[in-house]
C-alpha positions in Angstrom: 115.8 94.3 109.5 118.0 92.5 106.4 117.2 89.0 106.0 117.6 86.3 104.0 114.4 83.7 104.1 115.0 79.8 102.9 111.5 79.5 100.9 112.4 75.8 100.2 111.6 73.1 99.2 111.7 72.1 102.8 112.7 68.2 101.6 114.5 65.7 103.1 117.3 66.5 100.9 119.3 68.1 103.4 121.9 69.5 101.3 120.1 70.4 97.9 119.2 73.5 96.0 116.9 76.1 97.9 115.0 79.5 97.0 116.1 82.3 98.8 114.6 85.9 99.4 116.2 88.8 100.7 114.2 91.0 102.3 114.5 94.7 104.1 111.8 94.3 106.6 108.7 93.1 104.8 110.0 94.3 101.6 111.1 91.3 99.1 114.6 92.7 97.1 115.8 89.8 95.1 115.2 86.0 95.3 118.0 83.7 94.4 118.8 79.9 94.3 121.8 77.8 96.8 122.7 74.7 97.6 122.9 74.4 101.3 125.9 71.8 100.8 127.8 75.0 99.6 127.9 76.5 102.9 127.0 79.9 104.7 129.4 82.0 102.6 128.7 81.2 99.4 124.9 81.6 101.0 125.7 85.2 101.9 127.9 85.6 98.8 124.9 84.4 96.5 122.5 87.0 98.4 125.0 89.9 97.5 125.4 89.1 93.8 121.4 89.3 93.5 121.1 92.0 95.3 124.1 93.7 93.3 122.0 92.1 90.1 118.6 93.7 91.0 119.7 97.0 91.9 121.8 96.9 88.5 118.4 96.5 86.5 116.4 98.9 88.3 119.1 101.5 87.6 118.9 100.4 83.8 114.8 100.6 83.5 115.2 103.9 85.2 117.4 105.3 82.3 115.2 103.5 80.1 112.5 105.5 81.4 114.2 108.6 81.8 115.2 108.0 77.8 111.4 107.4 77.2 110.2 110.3 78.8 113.1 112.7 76.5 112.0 111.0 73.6 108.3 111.5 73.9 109.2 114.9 75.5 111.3 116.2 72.6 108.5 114.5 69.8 106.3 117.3 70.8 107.8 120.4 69.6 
């Protein structure tokens, strides 16, 4: 299941600035912030640029660590 979870703040404020997770089942991927007022598309866009951001970074520490592990690697001959 892919969902995206208003975490709040559950306010009076009914078109104001929320958190956000996405989630793949009980997994947390990304959190982001939206302003209800903004509308379910911009909701749905928000939750793909996160998600596009988040997987962009784990890519990059995996190189970095990939990098780190040649480097330490190549220091021992």
């Amino acid at each position: 299941m892919i969902a995206i979870i208003n975490k709040g703040p559950h306010t009076n404020d009914l078109g104001g600035e929320r958190n956000y997770e996405v989630r793949i089942n009980d997994a947390v991927i990304c959190t982001f912030k939206h302003r209800r007022a903004d509308g379910l598309a911009a909701c749905l866009r928000s939750a793909a640029e996160a998600v596009e951001e988040k997987t962009s970074m784990d890519v990059e520490k995996l190189f970095m660590l990939v990098n780190e592990r040649k480097a330490g690697a190549d220091a021992d001959f």
